[in-house]
C-alpha positions in Angstrom: 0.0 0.0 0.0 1.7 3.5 -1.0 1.7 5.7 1.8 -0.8 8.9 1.1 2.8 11.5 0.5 3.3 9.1 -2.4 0.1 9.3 -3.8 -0.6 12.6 -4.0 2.6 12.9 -5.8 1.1 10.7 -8.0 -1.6 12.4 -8.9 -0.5 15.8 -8.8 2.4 14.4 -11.7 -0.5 12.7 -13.5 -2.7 15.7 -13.4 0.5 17.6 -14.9 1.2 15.6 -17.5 -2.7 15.3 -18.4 -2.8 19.3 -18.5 0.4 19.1 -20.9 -1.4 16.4 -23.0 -4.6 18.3 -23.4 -2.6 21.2 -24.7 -0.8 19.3 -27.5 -4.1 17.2 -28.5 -5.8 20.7 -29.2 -2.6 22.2 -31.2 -2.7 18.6 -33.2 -6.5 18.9 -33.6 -6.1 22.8 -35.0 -3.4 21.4 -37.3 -5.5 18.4 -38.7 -8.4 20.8 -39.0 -6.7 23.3 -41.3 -4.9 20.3 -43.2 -8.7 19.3 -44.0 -9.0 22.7 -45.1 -6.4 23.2 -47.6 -6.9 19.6 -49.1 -10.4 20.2 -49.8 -9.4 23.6 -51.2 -6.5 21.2 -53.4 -9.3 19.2 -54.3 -11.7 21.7 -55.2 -9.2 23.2 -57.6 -8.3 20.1 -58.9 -11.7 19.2 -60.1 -12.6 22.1 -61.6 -9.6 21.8 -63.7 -10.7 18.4 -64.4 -13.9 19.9 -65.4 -12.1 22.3 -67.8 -10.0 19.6 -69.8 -12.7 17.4 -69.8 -15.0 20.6 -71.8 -11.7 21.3 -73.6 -11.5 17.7 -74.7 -15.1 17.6 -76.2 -18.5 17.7 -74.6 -17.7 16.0 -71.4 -16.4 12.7 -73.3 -13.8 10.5 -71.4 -10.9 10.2 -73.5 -9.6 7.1 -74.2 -6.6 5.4 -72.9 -5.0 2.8 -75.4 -3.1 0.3 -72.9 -0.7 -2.1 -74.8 -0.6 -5.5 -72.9 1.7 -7.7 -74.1 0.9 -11.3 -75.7 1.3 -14.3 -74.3 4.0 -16.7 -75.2 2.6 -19.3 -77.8 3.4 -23.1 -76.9 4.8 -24.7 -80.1 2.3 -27.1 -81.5 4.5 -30.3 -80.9 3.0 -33.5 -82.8 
């Protein structure tokens, strides 16, 4: 059993640290907040210019992307 010197010293560094701890989780919190902020700014921009290409390209039509995937190897016809 800790005697009540030892427990108050305890509490009073656990109360410290909790103070400290509540401080930086609001400074983190503002931080993540404006992040949020300016990505959805980033992605605002980014649609719109989307948007743009997407008129510049012709009436809203996806273009096309021609992938080249290679052919397969072709097993001799052995007989």
């Amino acid at each position: 059993m800790q005697t009540l010197k030892v427990l108050r010293e305890r509490i009073q560094a656990l109360e410290t640290e909790k103070a400290g701890l509540m401080v930086e989780v609001e400074k983190l919190r503002k931080a993540a907040e404006a992040r949020a902020l300016e990505l959805e700014a980033e992605v605002g921009q980014m649609r719109e210019e989307a948007k743009s290409l997407k008129a510049l390209l012709g009436n809203g039509e996806k273009p096309t992307v021609q992938v080249q995937v290679p052919n397969a190897p072709v097993k001799p016809n052995v007989a």
